[in-house]
Every structure is written in C-alpha cells, then in structure tokens.
PyMOL Python script that loads the backbone (N, CA, C, O; Angstrom):
from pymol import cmd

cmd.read_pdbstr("""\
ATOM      1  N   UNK A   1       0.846  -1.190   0.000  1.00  0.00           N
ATOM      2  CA  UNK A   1       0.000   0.000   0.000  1.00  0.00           C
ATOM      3  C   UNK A   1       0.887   1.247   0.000  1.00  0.00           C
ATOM      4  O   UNK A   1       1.793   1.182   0.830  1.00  0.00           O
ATOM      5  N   UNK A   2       0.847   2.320  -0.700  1.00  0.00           N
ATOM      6  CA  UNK A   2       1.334   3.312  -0.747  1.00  0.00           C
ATOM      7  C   UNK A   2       1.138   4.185   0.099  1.00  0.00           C
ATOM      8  O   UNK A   2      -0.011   4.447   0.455  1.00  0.00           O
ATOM      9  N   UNK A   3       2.464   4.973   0.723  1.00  0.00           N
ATOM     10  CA  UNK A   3       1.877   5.933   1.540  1.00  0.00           C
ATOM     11  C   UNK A   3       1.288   7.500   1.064  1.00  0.00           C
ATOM     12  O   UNK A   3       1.694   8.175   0.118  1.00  0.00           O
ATOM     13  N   UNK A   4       0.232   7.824   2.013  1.00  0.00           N
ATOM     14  CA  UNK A   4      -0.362   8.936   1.832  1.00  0.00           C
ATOM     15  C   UNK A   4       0.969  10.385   1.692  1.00  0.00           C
ATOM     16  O   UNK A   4       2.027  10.347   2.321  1.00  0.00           O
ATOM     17  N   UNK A   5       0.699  11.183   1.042  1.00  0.00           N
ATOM     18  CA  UNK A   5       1.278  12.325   1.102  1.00  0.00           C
ATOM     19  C   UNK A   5       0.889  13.632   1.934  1.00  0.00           C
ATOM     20  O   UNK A   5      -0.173  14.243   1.808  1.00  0.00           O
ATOM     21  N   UNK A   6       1.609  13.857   2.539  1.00  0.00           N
ATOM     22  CA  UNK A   6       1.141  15.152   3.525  1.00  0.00           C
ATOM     23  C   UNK A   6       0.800  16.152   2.734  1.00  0.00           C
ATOM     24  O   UNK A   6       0.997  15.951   1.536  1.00  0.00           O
ATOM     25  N   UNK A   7       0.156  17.603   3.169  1.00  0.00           N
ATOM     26  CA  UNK A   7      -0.223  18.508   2.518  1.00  0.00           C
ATOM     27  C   UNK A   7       0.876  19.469   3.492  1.00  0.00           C
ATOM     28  O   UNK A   7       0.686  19.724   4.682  1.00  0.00           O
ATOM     29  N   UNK A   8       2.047  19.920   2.681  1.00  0.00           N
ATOM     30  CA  UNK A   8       3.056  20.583   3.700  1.00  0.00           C
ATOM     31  C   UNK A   8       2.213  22.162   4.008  1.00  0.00           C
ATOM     32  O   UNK A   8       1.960  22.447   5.178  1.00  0.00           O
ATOM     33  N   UNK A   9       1.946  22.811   3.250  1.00  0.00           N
ATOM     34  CA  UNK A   9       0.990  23.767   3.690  1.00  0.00           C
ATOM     35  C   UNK A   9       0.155  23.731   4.987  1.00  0.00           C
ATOM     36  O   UNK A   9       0.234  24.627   5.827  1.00  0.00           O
ATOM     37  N   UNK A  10      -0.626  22.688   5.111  1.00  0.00           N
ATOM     38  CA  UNK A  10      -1.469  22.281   6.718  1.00  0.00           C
ATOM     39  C   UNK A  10      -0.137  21.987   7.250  1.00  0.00           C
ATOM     40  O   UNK A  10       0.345  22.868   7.962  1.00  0.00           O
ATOM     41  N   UNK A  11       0.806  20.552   6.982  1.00  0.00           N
ATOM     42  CA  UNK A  11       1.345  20.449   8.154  1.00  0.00           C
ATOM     43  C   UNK A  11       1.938  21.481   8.716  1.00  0.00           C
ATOM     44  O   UNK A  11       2.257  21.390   9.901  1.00  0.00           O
ATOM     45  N   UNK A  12       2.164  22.483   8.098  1.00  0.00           N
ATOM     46  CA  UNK A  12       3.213  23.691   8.916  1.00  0.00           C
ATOM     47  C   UNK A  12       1.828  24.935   9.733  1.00  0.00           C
ATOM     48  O   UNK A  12       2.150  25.878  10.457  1.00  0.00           O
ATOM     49  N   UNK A  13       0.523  24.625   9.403  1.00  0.00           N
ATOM     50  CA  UNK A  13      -0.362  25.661   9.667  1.00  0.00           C
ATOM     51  C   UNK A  13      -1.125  24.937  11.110  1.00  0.00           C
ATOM     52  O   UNK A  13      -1.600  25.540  12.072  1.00  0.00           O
ATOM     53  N   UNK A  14      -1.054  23.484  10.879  1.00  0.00           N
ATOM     54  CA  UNK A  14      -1.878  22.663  12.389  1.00  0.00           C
ATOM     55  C   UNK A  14      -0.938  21.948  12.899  1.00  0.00           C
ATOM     56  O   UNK A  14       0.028  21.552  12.246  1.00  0.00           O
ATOM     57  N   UNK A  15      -1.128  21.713  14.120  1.00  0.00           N
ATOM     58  CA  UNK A  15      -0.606  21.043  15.199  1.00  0.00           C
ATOM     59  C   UNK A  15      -1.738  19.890  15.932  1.00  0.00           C
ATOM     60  O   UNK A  15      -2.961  20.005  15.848  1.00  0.00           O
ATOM     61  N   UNK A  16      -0.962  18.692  16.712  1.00  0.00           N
ATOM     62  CA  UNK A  16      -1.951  17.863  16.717  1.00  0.00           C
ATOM     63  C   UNK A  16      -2.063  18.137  18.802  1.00  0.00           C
ATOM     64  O   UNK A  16      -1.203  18.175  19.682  1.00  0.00           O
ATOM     65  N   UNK A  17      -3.129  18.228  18.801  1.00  0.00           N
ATOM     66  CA  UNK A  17      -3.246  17.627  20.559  1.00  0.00           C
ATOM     67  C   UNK A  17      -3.056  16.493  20.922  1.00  0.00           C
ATOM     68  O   UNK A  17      -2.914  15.611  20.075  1.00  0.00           O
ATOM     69  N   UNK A  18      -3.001  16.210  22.274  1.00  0.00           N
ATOM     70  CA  UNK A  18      -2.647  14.915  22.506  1.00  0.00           C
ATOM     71  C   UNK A  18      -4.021  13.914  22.560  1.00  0.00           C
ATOM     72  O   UNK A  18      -3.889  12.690  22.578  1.00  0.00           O
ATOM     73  N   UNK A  19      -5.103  14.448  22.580  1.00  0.00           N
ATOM     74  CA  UNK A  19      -5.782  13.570  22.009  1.00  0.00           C
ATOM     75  C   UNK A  19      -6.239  13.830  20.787  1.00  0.00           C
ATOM     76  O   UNK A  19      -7.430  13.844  20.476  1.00  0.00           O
ATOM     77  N   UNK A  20      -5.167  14.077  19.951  1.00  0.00           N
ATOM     78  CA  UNK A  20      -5.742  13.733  17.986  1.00  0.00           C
ATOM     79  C   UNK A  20      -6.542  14.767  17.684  1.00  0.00           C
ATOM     80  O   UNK A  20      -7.229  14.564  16.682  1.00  0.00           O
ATOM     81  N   UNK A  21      -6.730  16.093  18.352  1.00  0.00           N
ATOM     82  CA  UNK A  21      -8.003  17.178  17.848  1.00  0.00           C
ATOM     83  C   UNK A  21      -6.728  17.864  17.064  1.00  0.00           C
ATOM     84  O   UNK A  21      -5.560  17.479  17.129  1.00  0.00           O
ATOM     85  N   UNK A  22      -7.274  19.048  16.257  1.00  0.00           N
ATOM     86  CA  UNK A  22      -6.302  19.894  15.676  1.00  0.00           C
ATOM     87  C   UNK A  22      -6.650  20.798  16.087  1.00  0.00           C
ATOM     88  O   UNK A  22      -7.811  21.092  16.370  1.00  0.00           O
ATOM     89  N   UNK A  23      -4.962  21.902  16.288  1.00  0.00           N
ATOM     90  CA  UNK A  23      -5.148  22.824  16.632  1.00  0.00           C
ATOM     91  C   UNK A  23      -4.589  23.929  15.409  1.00  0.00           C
ATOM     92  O   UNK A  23      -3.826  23.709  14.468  1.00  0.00           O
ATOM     93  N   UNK A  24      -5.276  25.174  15.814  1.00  0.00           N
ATOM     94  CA  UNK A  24      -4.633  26.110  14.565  1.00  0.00           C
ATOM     95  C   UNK A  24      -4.310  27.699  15.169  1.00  0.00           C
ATOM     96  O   UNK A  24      -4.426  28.036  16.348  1.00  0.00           O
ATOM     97  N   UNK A  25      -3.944  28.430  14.211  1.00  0.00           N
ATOM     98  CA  UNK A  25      -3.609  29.687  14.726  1.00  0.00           C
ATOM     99  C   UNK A  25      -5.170  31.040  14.542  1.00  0.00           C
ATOM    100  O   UNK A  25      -5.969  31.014  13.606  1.00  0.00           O
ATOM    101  N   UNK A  26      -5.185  31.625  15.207  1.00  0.00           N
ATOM    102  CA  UNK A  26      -6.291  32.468  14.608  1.00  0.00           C
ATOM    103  C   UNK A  26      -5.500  33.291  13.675  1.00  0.00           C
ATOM    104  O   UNK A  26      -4.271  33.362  13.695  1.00  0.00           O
ATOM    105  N   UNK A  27      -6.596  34.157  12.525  1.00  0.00           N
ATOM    106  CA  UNK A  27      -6.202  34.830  11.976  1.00  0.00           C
ATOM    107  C   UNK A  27      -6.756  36.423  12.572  1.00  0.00           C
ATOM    108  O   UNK A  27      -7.081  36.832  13.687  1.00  0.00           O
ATOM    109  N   UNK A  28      -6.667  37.058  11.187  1.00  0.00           N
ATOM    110  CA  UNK A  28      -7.209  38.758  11.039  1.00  0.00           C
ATOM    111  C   UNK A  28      -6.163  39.367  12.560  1.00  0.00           C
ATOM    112  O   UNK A  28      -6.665  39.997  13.491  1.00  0.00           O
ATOM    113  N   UNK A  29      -5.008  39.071  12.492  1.00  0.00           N
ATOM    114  CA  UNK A  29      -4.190  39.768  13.133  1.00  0.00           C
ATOM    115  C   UNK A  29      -3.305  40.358  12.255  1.00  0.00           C
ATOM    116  O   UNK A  29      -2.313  40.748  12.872  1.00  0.00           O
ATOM    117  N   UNK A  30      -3.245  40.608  10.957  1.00  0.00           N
ATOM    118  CA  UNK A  30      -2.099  41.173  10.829  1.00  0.00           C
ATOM    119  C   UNK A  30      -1.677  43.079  10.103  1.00  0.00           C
ATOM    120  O   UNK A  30      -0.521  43.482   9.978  1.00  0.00           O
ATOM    121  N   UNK A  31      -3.179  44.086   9.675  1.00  0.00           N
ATOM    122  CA  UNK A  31      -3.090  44.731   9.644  1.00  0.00           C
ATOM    123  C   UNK A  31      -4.589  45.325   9.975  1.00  0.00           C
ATOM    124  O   UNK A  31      -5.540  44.546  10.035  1.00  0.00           O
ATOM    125  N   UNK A  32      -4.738  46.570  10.164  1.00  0.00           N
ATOM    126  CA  UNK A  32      -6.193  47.715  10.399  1.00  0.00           C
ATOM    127  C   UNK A  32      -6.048  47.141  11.898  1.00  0.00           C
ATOM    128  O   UNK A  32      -6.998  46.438  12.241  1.00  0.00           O
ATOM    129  N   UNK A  33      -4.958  47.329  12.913  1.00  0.00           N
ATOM    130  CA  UNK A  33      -5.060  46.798  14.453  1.00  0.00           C
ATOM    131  C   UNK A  33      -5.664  47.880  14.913  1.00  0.00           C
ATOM    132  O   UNK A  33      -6.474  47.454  15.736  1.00  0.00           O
ATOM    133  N   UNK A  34      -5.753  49.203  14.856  1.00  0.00           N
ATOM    134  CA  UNK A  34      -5.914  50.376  15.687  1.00  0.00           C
ATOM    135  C   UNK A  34      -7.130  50.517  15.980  1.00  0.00           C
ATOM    136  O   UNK A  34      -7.630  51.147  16.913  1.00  0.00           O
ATOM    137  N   UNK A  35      -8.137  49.266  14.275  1.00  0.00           N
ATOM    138  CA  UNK A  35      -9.821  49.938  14.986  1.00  0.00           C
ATOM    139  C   UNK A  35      -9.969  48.353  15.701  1.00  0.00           C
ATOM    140  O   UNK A  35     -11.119  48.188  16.107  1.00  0.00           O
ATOM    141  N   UNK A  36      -9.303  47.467  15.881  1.00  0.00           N
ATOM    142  CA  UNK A  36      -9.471  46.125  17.086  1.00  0.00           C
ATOM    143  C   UNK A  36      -8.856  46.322  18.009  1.00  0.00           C
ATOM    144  O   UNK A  36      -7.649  46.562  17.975  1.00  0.00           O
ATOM    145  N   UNK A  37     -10.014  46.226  19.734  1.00  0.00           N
ATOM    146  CA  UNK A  37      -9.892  46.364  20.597  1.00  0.00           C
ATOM    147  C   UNK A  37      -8.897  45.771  21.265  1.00  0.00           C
ATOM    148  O   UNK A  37      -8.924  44.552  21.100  1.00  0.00           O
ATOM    149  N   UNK A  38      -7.913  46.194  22.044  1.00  0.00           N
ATOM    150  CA  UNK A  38      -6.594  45.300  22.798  1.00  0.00           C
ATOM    151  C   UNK A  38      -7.430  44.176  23.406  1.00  0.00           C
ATOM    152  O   UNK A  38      -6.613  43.273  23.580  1.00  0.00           O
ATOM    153  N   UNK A  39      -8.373  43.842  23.734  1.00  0.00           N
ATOM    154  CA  UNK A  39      -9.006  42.478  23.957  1.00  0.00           C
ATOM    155  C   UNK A  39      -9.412  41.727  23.168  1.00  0.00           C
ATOM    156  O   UNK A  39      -9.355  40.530  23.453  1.00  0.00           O
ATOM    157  N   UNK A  40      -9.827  42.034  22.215  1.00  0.00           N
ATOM    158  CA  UNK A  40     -10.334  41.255  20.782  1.00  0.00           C
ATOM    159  C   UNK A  40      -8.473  41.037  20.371  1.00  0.00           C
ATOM    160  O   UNK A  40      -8.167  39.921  19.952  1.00  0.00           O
ATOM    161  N   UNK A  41      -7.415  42.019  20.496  1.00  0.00           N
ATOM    162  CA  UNK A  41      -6.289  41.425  19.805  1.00  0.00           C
ATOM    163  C   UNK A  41      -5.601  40.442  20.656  1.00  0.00           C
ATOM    164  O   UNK A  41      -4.907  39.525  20.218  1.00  0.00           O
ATOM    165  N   UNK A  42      -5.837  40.689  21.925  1.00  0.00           N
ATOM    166  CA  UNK A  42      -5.151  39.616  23.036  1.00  0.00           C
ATOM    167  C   UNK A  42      -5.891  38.251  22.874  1.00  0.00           C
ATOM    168  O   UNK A  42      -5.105  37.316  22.720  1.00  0.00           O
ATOM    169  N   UNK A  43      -7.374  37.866  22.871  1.00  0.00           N
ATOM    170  CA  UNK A  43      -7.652  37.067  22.298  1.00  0.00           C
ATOM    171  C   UNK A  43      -7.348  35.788  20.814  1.00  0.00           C
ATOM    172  O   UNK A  43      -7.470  34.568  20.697  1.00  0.00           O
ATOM    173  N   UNK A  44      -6.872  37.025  19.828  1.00  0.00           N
ATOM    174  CA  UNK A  44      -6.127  36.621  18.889  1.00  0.00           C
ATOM    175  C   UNK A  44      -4.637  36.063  18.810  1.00  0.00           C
ATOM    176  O   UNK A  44      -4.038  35.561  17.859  1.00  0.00           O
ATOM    177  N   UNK A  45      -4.254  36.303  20.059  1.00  0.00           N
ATOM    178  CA  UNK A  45      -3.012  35.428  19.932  1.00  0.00           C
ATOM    179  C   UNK A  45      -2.914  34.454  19.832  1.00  0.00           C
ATOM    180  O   UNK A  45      -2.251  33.844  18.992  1.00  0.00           O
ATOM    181  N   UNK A  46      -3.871  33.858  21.080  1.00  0.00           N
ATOM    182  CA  UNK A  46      -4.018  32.479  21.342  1.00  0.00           C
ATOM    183  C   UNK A  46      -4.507  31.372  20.040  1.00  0.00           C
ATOM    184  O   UNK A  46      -5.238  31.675  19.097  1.00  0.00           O
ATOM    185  N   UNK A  47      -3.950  30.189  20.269  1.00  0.00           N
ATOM    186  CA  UNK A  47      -4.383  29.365  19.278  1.00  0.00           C
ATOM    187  C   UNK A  47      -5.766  28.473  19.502  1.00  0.00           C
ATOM    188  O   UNK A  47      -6.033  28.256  20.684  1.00  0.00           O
ATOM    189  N   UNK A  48      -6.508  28.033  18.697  1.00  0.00           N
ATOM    190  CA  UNK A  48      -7.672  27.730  18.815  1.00  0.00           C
ATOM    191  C   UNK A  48      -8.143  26.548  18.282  1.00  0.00           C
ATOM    192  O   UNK A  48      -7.810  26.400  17.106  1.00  0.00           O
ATOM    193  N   UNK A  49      -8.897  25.534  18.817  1.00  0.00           N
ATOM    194  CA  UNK A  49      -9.225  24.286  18.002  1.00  0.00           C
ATOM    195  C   UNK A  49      -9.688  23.998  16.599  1.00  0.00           C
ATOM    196  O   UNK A  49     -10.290  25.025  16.285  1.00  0.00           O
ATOM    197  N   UNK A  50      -9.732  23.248  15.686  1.00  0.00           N
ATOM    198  CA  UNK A  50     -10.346  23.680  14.862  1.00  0.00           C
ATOM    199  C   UNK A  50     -11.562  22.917  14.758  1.00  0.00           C
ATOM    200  O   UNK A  50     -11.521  21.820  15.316  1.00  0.00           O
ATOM    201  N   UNK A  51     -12.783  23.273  14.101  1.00  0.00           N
ATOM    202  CA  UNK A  51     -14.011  23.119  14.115  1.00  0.00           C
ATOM    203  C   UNK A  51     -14.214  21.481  13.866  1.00  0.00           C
ATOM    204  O   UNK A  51     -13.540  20.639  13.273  1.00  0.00           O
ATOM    205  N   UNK A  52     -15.409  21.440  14.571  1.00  0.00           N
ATOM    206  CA  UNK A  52     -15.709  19.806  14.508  1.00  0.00           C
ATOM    207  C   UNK A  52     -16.074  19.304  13.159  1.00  0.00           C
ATOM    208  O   UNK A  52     -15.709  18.231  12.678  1.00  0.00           O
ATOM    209  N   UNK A  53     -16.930  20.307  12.530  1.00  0.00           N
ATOM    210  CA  UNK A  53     -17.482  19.791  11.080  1.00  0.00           C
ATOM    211  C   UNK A  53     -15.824  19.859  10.124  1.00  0.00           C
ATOM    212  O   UNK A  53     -15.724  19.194   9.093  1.00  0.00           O
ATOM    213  N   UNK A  54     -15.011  20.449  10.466  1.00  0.00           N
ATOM    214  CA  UNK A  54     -13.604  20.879   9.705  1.00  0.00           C
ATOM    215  C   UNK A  54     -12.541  19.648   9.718  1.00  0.00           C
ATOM    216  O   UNK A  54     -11.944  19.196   8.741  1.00  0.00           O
ATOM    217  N   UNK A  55     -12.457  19.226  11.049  1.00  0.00           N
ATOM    218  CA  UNK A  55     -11.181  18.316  11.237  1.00  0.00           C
ATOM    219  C   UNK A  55     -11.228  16.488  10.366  1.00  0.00           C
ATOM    220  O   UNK A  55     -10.243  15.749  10.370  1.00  0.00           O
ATOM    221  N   UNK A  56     -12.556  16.122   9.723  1.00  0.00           N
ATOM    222  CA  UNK A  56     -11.939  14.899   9.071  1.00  0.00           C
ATOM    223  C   UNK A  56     -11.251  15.741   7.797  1.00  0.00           C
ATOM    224  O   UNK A  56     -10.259  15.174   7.340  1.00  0.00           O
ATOM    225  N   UNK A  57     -11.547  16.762   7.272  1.00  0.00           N
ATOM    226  CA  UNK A  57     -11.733  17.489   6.089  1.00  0.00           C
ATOM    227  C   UNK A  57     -10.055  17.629   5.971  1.00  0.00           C
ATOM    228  O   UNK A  57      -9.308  17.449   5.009  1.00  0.00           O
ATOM    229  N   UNK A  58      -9.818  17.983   7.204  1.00  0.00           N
ATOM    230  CA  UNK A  58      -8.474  18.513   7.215  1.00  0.00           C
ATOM    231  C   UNK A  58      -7.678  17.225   7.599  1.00  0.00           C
ATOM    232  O   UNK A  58      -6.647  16.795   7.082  1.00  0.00           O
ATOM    233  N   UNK A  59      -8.257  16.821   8.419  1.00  0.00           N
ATOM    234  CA  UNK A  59      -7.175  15.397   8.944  1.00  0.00           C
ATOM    235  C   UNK A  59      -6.457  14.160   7.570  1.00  0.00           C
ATOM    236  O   UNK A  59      -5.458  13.441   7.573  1.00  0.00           O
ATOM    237  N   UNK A  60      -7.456  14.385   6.624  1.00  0.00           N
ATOM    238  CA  UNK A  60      -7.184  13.864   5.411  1.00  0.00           C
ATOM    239  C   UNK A  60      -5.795  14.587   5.095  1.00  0.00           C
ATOM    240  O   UNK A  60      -4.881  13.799   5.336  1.00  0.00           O
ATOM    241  N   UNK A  61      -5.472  15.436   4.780  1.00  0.00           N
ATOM    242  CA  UNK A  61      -4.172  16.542   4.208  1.00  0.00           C
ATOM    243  C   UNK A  61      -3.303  16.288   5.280  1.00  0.00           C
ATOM    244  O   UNK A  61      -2.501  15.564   4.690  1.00  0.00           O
ATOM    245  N   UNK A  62      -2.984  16.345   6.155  1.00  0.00           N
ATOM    246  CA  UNK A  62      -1.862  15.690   7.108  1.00  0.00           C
ATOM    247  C   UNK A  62      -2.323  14.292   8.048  1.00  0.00           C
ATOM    248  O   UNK A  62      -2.714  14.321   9.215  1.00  0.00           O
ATOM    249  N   UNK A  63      -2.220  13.549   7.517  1.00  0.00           N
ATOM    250  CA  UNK A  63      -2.834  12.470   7.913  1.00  0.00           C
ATOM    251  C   UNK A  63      -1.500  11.672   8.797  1.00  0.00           C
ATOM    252  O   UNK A  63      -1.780  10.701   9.500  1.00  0.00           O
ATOM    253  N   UNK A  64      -0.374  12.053   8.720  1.00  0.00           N
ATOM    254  CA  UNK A  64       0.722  11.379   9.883  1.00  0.00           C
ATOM    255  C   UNK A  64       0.807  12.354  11.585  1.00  0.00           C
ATOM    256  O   UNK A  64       1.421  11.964  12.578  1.00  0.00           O
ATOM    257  N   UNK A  65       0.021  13.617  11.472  1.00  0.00           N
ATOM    258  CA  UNK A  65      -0.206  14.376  12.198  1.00  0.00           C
ATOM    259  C   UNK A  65      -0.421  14.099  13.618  1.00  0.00           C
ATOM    260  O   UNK A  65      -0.677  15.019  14.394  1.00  0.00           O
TER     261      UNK A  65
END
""", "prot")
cmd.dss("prot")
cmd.show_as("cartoon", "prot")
cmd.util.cbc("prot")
cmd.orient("prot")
C-alpha cells in the first residue's frame, strides 16, 4: 500500500493535541489593528481548536499528524 502524502501547507499551519483534535492559529491579526480592541487582539493570539465539522476534512491533508 502506498503511503499517503502530507499537505506541507497544513502540516506547517496545524498542530496535533494529545488527544488527535487539531489545533490552529487564529487569523485577522495582521493589519487595520488600531480599529481592534486590545481584547479582541489579546484574544487573537491564542491558538484555537479547529471546528468539529472541519477536522476529518483537514485530517485527510496531514494524515501522519
């Protein structure tokens, strides 16, 4: 059986938890900061799960993850 090929794009964009969920980075941080609130941007640092309907979708594209 041949092995699957990663999608290097995801693998460098998700990370796996230790129980197998994916995690990702938020976006809309990177310009117009002055009209987002320092709480809406402190929020944005943090990284965030990714959606339940999302992760077989994605788990397919890095599948050694």
């Amino acid at each position: 059986m041949p092995k699957m090929k990663t999608r290097r794009a995801a693998a460098k964009r998700l990370k796996a938890t230790g129980t197998g969920k994916l995690k990702r980075r938020s976006g809309w941080k990177r310009h117009l900061l002055e009209a987002k609130g320092p709480k809406r941007k402190r929020r944005l640092r943090k990284a965030r799960l990714v959606a339940k309907v999302d992760e077989p979708r994605l788990k397919r594209l890095v599948p050694y993850l």
